[in-house]
C-alpha positions as CSV (number, residue, x, y, z in Angstrom):
1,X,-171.5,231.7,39.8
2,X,-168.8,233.6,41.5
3,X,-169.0,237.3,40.9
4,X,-166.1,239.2,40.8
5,X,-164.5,242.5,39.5
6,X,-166.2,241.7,36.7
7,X,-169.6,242.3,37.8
8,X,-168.6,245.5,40.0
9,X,-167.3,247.2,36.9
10,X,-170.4,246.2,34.7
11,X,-172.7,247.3,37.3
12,X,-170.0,250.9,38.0
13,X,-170.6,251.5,34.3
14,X,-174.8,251.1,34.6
15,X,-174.8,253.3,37.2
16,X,-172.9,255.9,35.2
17,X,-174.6,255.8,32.1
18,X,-177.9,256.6,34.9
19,X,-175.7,259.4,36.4
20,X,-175.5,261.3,32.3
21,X,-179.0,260.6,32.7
22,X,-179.6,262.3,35.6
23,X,-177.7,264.8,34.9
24,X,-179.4,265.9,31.9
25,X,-182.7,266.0,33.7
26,X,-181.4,268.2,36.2
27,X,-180.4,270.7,33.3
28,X,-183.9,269.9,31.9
29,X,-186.0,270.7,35.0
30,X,-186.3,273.9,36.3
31,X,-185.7,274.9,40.4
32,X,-186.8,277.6,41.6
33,X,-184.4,277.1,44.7
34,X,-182.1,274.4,46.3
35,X,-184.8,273.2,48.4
36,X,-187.2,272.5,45.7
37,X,-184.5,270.7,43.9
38,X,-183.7,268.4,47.2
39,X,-187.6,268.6,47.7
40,X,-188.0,267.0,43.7
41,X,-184.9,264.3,43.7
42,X,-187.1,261.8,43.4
43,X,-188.9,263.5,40.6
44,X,-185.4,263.5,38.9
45,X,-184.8,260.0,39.2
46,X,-187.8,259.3,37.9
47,X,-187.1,261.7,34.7
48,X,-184.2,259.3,34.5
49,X,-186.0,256.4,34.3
50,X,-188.0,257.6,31.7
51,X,-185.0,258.3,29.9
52,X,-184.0,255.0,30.2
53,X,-187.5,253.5,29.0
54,X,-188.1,252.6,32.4
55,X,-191.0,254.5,32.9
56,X,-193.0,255.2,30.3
57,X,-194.4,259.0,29.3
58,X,-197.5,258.7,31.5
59,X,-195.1,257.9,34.4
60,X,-196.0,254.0,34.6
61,X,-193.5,251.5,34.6
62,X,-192.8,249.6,31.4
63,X,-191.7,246.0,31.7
64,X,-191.4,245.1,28.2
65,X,-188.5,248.3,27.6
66,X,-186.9,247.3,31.2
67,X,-186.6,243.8,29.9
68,X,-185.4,245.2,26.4
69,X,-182.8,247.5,28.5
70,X,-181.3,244.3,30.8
71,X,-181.0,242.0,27.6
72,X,-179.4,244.7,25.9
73,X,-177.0,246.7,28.6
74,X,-176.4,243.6,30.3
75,X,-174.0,241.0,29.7
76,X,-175.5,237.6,29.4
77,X,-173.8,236.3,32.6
78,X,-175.4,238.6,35.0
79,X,-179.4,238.9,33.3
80,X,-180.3,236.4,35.2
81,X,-179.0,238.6,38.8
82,X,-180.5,241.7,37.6
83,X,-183.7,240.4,36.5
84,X,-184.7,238.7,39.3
85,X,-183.2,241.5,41.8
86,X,-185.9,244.2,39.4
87,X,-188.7,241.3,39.5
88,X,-188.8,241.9,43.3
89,X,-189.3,245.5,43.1
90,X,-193.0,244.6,41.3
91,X,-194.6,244.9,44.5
92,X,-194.2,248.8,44.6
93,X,-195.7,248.8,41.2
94,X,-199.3,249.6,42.7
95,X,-198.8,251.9,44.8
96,X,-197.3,254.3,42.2
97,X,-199.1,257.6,41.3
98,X,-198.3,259.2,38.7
99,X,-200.7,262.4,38.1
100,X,-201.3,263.2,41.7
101,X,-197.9,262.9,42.7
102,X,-196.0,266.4,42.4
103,X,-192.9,265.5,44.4
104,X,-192.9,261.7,43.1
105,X,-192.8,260.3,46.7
106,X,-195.2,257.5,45.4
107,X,-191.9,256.4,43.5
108,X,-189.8,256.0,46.5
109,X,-190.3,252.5,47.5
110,X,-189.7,251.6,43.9
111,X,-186.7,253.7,43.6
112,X,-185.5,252.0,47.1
113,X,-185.8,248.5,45.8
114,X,-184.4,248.9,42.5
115,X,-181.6,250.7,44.1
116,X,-181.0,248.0,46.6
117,X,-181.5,245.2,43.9
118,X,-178.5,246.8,41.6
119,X,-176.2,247.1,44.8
120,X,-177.1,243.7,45.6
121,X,-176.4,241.9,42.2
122,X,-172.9,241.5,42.4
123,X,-172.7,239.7,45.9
């Protein structure tokens, strides 16, 4: 399949809808200073992600809403890209922990990948 504009503006608009999200967590979470802000980004984009089901409340990931999210953000012509590019971020799934964790850098291999997976969907 050749991916074009198309893809690039689907993805543009995923990432956006992530940016509100982050967004609002930043209003949500309180900072005592910029360097505990930079020091907790991670912790933010993981607030995202539960925000977008992709984590669930105990700060696990949940495969069952991710998939739910793809089939229903994602048109029908790219599930297949984004699937498989989020399927090889399970690997960092193990090393994530979530209650002795207070500046979420147990996330950042698994932020990484998904990250690198999205940017790499439409080439």
């Amino acid at each position: 399949m050749e991916v074009g504009v198309d893809c690039k503006s689907i993805i543009t608009n995923l990432v956006k809808a992530q940016l509100v999200k982050i967004k609002e967590c930043l209003s949500e979470m309180e900072f005592s200073n910029g360097k505990e802000k930079s020091e907790k980004m991670l912790c933010v984009m993981v607030c995202s992600m539960k925000k977008a089901r992709f984590i669930d409340a105990e700060g696990k990931t949940d495969a069952i809403a991710s998939m739910s999210y793809i089939e229903n953000e994602v048109p029908a012509e790219l599930r297949d890209r984004v699937t498989e590019g989020f399927l090889s971020c399970h690997q960092h799934l193990g090393k994530i922990q979530p209650t002795d964790d207070p500046f979420c850098k147990s996330y950042e291999p698994l932020m990484k990948c998904a990250q690198s997976a999205l940017n790499n969907v439409c080439l």
